[in-house]
C-alpha positions in Angstrom: -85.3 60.7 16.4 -83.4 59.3 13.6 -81.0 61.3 12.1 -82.3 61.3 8.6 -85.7 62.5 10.0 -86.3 66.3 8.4 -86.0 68.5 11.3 -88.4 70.9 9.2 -90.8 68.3 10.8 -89.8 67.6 14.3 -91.3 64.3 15.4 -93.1 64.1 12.4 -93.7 60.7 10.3 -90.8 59.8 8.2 -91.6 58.9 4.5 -91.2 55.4 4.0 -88.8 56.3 0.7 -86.6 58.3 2.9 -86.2 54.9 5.1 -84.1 53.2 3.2 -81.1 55.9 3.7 -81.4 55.5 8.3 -78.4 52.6 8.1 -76.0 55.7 6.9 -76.6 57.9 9.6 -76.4 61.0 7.3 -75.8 64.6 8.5 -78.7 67.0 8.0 -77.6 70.3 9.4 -77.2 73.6 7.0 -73.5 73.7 8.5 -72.6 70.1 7.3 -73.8 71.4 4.0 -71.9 74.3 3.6 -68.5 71.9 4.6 -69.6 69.0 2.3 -69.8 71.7 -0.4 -66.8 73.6 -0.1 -62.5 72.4 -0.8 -63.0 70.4 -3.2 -60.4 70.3 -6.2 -61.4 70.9 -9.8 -62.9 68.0 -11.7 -60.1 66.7 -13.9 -60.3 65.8 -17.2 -60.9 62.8 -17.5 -59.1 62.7 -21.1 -62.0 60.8 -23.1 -61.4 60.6 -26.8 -63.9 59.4 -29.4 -64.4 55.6 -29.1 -63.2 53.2 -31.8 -66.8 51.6 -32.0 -68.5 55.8 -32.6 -68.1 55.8 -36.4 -69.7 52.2 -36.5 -72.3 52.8 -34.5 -73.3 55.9 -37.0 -73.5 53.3 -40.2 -75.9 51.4 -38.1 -77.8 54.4 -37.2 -78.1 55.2 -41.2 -79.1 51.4 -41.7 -82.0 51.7 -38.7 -83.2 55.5 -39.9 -83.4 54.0 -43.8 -86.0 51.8 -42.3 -88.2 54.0 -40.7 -88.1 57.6 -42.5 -90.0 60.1 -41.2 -90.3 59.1 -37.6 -89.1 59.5 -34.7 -87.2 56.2 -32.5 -86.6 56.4 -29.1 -84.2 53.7 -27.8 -83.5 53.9 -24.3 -80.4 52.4 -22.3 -82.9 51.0 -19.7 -82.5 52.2 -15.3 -80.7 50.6 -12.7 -82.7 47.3 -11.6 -83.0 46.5 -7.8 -81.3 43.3 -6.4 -82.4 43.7 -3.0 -84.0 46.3 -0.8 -81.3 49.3 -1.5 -78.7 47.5 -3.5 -78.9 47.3 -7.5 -77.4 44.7 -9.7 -74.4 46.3 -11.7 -76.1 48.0 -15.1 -75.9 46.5 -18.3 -77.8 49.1 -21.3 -80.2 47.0 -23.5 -78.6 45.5 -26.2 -80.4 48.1 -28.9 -79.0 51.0 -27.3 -75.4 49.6 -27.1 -75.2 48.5 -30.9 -76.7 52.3 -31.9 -74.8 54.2 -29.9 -71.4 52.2 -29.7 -71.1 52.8 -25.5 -70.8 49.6 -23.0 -69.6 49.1 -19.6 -72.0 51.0 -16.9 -71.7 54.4 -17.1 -75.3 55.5 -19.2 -77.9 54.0 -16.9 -81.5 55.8 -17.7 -79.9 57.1 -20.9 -82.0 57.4 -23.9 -80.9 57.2 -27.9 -83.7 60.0 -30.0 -83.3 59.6 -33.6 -85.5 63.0 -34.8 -86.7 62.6 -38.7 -85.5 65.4 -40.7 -85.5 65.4 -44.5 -84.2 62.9 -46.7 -80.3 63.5 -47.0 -79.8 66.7 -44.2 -79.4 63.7 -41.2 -76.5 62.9 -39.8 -74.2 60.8 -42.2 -76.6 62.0 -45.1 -79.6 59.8 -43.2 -83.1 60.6 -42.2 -82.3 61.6 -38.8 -80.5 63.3 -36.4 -79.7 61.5 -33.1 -79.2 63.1 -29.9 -78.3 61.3 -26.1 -79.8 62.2 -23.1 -78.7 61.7 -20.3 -78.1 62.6 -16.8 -74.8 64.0 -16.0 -73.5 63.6 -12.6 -74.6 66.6 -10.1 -71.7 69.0 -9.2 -70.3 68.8 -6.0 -72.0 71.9 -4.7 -74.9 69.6 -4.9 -76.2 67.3 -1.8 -76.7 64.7 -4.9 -72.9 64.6 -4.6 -72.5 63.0 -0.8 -76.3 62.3 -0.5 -77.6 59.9 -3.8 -76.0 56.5 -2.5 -77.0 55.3 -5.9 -76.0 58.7 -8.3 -73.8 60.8 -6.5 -70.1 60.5 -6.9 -69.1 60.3 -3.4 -70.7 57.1 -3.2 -70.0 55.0 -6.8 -67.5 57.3 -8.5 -67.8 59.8 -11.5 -69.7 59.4 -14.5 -69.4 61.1 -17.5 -70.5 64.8 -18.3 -72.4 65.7 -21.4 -69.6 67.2 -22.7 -67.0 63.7 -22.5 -69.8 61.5 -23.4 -70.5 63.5 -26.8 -66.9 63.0 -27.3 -66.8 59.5 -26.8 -69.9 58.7 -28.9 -69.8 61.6 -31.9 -73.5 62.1 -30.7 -75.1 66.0 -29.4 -75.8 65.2 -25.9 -78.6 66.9 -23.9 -79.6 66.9 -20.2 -82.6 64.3 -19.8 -84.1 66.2 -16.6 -84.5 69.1 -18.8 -85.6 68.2 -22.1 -86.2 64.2 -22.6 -90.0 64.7 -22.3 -90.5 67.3 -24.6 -87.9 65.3 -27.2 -90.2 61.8 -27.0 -93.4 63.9 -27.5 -93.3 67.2 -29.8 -96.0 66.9 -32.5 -96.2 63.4 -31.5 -100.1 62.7 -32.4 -101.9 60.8 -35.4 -100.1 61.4 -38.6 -103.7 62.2 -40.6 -103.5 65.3 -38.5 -100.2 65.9 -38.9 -98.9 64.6 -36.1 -95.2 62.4 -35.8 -95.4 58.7 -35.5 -92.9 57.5 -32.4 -91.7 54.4 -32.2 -90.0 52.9 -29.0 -88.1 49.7 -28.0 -90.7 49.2 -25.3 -90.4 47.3 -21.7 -86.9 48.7 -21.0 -87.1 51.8 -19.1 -91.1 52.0 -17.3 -90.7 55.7 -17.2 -90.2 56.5 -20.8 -93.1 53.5 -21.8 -95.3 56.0 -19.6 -94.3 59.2 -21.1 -95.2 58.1 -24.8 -98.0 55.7 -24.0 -99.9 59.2 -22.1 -98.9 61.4 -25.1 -100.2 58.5 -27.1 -103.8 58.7 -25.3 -104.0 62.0 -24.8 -103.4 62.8 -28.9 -105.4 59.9 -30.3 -103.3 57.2 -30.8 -104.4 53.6 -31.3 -102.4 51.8 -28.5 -102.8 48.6 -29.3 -101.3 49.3 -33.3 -98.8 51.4 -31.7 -97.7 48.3 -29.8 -97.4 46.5 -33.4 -95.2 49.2 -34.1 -92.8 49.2 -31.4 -92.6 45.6 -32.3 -91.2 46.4 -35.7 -88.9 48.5 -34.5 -87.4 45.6 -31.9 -86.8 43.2 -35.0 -85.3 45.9 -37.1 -82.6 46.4 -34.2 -82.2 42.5 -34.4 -81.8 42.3 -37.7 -79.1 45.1 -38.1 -77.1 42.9 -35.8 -77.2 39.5 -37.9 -74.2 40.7 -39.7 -71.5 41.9 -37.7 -68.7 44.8 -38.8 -65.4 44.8 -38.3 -65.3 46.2 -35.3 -67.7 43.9 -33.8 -65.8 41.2 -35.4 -62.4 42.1 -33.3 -64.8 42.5 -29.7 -66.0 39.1 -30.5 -62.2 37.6 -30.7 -61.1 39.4 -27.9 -64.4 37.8 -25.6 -63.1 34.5 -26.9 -59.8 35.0 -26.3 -60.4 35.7 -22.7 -63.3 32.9 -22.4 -60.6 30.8 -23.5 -58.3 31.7 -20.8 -61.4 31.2 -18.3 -61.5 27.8 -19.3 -58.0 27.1 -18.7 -58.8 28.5 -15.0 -61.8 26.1 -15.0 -59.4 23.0 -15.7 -57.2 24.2 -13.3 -59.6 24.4 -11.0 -60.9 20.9 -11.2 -59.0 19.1 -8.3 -59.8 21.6 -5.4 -63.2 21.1 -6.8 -62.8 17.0 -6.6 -62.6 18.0 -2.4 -65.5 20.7 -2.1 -68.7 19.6 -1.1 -70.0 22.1 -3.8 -67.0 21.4 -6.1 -69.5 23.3 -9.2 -69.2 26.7 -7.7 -66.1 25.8 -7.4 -65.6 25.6 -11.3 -68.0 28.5 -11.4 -66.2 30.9 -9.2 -63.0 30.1 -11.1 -64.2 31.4 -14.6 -66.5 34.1 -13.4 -63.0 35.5 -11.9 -61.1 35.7 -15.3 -64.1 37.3 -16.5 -64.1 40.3 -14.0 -60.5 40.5 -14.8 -60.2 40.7 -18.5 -64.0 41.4 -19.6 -67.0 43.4 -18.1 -68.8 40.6 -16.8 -70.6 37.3 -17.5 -71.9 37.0 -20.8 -75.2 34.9 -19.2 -74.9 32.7 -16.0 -72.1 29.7 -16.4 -73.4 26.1 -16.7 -71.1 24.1 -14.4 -72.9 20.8 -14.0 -71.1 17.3 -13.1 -72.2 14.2 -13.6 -76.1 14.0 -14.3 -76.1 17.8 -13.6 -74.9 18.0 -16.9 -78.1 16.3 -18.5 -79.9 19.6 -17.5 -79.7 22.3 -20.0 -79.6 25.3 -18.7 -78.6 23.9 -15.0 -77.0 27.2 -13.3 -77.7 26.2 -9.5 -74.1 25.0 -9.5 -74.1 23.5 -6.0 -73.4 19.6 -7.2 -70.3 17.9 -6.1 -67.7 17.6 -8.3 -66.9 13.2 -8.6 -64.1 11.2 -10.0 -65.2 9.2 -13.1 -67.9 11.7 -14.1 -68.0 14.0 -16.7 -67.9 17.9 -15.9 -69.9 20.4 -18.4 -68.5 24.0 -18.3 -70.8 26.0 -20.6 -69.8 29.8 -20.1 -68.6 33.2 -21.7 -67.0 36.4 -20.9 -68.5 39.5 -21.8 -65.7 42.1 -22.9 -66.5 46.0 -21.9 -68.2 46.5 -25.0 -70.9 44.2 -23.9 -69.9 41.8 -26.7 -69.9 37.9 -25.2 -68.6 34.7 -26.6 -70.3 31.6 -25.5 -68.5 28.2 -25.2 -69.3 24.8 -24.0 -66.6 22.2 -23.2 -67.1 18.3 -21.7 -64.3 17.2 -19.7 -63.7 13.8 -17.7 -63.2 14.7 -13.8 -59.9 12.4 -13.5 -58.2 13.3 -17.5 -59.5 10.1 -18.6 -62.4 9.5 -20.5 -64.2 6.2 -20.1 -65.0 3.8 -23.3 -68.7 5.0 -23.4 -67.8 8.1 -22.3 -65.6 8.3 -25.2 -68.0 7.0 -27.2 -70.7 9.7 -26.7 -68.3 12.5 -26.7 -67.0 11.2 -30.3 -70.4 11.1 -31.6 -71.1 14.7 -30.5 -67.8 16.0 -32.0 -68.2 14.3 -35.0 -71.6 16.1 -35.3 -69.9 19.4 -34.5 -67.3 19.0 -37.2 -69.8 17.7 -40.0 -72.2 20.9 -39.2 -68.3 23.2 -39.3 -67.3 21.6 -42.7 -70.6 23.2 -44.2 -71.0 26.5 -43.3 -70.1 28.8 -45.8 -71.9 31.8 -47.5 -75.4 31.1 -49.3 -76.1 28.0 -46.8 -79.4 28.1 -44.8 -78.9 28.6 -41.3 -81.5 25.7 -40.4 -78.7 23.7 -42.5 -76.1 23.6 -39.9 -79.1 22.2 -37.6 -79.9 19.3 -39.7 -76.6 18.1 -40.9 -74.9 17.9 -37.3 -78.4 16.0 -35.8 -78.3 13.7 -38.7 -74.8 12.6 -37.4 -76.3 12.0 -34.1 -79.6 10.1 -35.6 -76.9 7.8 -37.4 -74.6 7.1 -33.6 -77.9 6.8 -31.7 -79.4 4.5 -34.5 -76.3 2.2 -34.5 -76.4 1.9 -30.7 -79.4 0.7 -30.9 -81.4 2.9 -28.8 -83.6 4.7 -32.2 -87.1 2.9 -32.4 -87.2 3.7 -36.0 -84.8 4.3 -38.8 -82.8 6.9 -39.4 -84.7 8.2 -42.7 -88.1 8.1 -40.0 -86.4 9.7 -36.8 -84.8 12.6 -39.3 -88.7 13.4 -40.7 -90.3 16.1 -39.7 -93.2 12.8 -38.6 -90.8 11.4 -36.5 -88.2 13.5 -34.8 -87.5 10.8 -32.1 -84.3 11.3 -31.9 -84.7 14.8 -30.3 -85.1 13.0 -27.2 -81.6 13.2 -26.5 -80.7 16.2 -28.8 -83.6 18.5 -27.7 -82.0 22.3 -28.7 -81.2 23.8 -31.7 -77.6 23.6 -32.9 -77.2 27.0 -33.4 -77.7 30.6 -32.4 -76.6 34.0 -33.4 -74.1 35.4 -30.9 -72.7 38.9 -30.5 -74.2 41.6 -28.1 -76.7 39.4 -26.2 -75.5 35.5 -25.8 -78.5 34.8 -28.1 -77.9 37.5 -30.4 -80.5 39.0 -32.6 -83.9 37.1 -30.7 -86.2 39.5 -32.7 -85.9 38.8 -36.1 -87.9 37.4 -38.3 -87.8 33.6 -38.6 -86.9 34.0 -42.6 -84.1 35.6 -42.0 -83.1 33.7 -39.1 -83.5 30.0 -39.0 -84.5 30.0 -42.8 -82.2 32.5 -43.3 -79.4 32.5 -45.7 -75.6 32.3 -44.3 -73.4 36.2 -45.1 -69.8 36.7 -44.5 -69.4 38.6 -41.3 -72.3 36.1 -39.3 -71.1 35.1 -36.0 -73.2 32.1 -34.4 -72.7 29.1 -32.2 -72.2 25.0 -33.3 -73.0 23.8 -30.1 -74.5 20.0 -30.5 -74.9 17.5 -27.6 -76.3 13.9 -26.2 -78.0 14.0 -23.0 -78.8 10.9 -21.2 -80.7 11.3 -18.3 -79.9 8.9 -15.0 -83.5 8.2 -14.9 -84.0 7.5 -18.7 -85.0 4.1 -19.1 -84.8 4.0 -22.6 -81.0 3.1 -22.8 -79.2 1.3 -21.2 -77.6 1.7 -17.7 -73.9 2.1 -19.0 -75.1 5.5 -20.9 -77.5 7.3 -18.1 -75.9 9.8 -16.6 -74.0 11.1 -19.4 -74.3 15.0 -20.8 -71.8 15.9 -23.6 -71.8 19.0 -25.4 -69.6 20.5 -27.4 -69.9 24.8 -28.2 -67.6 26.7 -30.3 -68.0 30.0 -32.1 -68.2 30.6 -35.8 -67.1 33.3 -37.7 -68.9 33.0 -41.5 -65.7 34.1 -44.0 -65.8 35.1 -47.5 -65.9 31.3 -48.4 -66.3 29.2 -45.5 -66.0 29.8 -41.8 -63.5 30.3 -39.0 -63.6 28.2 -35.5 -62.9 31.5 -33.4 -63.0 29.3 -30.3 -60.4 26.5 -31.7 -57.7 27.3 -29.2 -60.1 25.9 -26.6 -58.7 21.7 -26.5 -62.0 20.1 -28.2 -60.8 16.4 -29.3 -60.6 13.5 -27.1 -56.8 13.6 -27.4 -56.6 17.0 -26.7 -59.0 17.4 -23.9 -57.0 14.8 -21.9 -53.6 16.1 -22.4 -55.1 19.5 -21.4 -56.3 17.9 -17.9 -53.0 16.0 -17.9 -51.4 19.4 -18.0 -53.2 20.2 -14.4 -52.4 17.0 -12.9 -56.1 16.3 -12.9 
């Protein structure tokens, strides 16, 4: 019998979700209870004070509730996600929640943000609303959730925060989700022509609270499929609260450069171990995902680490390449700092510190394209501007190498476009909480949006030359370059936050001379 098996039950079938828990071997008996429960010191304080980002996040919350008076928005933090069998990847809150509520780090899995209507002006900060966080506190330890929940209970992954602390840290009423969440999302929820409360959610994030509402939904009336219109809306407003950042957001975005930047120093480092590794890109990889455990929260997305023709795949994260004198290496990668904020850089280095003449050549063109979109940007600029000015330096490069079919003036029209071919992403992206910041919004305030002081969004052009592309010559196939850095719109102009990371051609090779690479 195993020794999970309830002995209420002798010989009885075990439940297939009590399974999972037979590798630990747990004690079941009333007297290992009674031990497990008993001489244990007090819980100390664990001397929490509010957070620095708490009275930002309650100016966004105004912002978000001036959108949507009179209803009720439910933004939860999202549950833990399974990475095999028992095991869960480390949790990350949607991006939403984080910006409204001003927590990171993993302490808030199945947390959810309730922003109740009240009447105009008697909300918190003189808003619409009042906003309350639920959320499950850890269970005391005269609980078996203490020494028995492998993936809740303290014994096994460390304290979390109690109501109590986390209202501290946030400025927000806390209440216990077991006990009241479900009565919170749906209280005189129903069709508004019958006086009922319109909800709106930020939907396919946490399955349990899509299931609570959508029922409530059905069972009052409510048109699901216009109710999924509304969600919707309230998914780009989060977005585009986000496309300006504060000053607080401002100084986590320098600090997840600074420490990218120190990453990519590793990465340089790291070069000529990974010169003798059969996989010499996770060796590259392994090197800057380390500085980003040690000085942020995490990854900021999966790091690019692709040598040689790797680097002619965009988004190539398989990382298991070799590493080759006389190539190129492209290190695209960011470190998330514990406030979930990630920077997002891309450098092109030569293998052996010395780039070759076409490799020079490519790399110039690239740069040059990066500093013509940088010279630009400034307040009252359209943001599909920085697009078209840095590929129109590349049309004119690609043009004089001959490889363009057509002219210039024809490959830049919207009829021709040929040039894409080796230039196939946009040039920029808003950056900030998720790596692509701000996804949602609406394509007139994004792409034909105008530039504000306080935006924060990637330059990143780049050539890319496949081996196999017979459309230029031998010399260039093979080739990736690009170049990221990450911009920081200013009163009247813009700020390279990344420009401590070596970007010319002169400086890139003194920094790999500086390894002995």
């Amino acid at each position: 019998m195993s020794q999970n098996q309830d002995m209420s039950n002798p010989g009885g079938e075990q439940p297939l979700e009590d399974r999972v828990n037979n590798r630990s071997m747990r004690p079941n008996s009333s007297a290992f209870k009674d031990f497990m429960a008993a001489s244990w010191a007090p819980v100390e304080d664990s001397g929490e004070t509010r957070l620095a980002s708490a009275d930002y996040a309650l100016e966004r919350r105004s912002k978000l509730s001036a959108r949507f008076p009179g209803e009720r928005l439910v933004l939860p933090a999202g549950p833990l996600k399974v990475r095999s069998n028992d095991t869960d990847y480390r949790f990350r809150a949607h991006s939403g929640f984080a910006h409204m509520t001003g927590l990171g780090v993993d302490h808030e899995a199945d947390a959810v943000l309730v922003m109740e209507p009240v009447e105009a002006g008697a909300g918190e900060n003189g808003s619409g609303h009042v906003s309350t966080l639920y959320f499950r506190p850890m269970a005391g330890r005269d609980s078996s959730e203490f020494y028995s929940n492998s993936r809740s209970g303290e014994f096994w992954i460390g304290p979390r925060p109690t109501l109590e602390s986390l209202s501290l840290m946030t400025g927000l009423p806390t209440a216990h989700m077991d006990l009241s969440l479900e009565d919170a999302l749906t209280r005189n929820a129903g069709l508004v022509a019958l006086g009922g409360l319109t909800v709106r959610l930020v939907r396919d994030v946490d399955q349990t609270v899509d299931a609570m509402i959508d029922t409530s939904r059905y069972n009052t009336g409510v048109d699901l499929e216009a109710s999924d219109a509304s969600d919707g809306a309230l998914s780009e407003a989060l977005s585009e609260l986000r496309l300006v950042k504060d000053a607080w957001e401002i100084e986590q975005m320098r600090a997840a450069v600074a420490a990218t930047a120190n990453g990519f120093d590793d990465v340089v480092r790291s070069i000529p171990r990974a010169m003798n590794h059969k996989r010499g890109e996770r060796v590259i990889e392994g090197a800057f995902f380390s500085r980003a455990r040690e000085e942020g929260n995490d990854l900021g997305y999966d790091t690019i680490a692709a040598s040689g023709n790797h680097a002619t795949i965009l988004h190539w994260i398989r990382n298991d390449g070799q590493v080759n004198a006389g190539e190129l290496v492209l290190v695209d990668a960011g470190v998330e700092a514990d406030s979930l904020y990630t920077a997002d850089i891309t450098r092109t280095v030569p293998v052996d510190g010395t780039f070759t003449e076409v490799q020079a050549r490519i790399y110039q063109a690239v740069l040059d394209a990066a500093d013509a979109a940088f010279d630009i940007v400034k307040p009252g600029i359209t943001f599909r501007t920085i697009h078209e000015t840095a590929l129109a330096v590349l049309a004119d490069r690609l043009h004089g190498w001959g490889l363009l079919p057509v002219s210039v003036e024809e490959a830049i029209s919207p009829a021709g476009q040929q040039h894409r071919r080796w230039m196939p992403h946009g040039t920029s992206h808003h950056l900030g909480l998720d790596v692509h910041d701000c996804a949602q919004a609406r394509q007139e305030l994004y792409q034909d949006g105008i530039v504000e002081a306080g935006m924060v969004f990637t330059i990143e052009p780049g050539l890319y030359f496949k081996a196999e592309d017979l459309a230029v010559p031998a010399e260039y196939r093979g080739i990736g370059v690009r170049i990221e850095d990450d911009i920081l719109v200013t009163a009247d102009g813009a700020e390279r936050l990344s420009a401590d990371v070596p970007r010319t051609i002169a400086q890139v090779e003194a920094w790999m001379a500086s390894t002995g690479a």
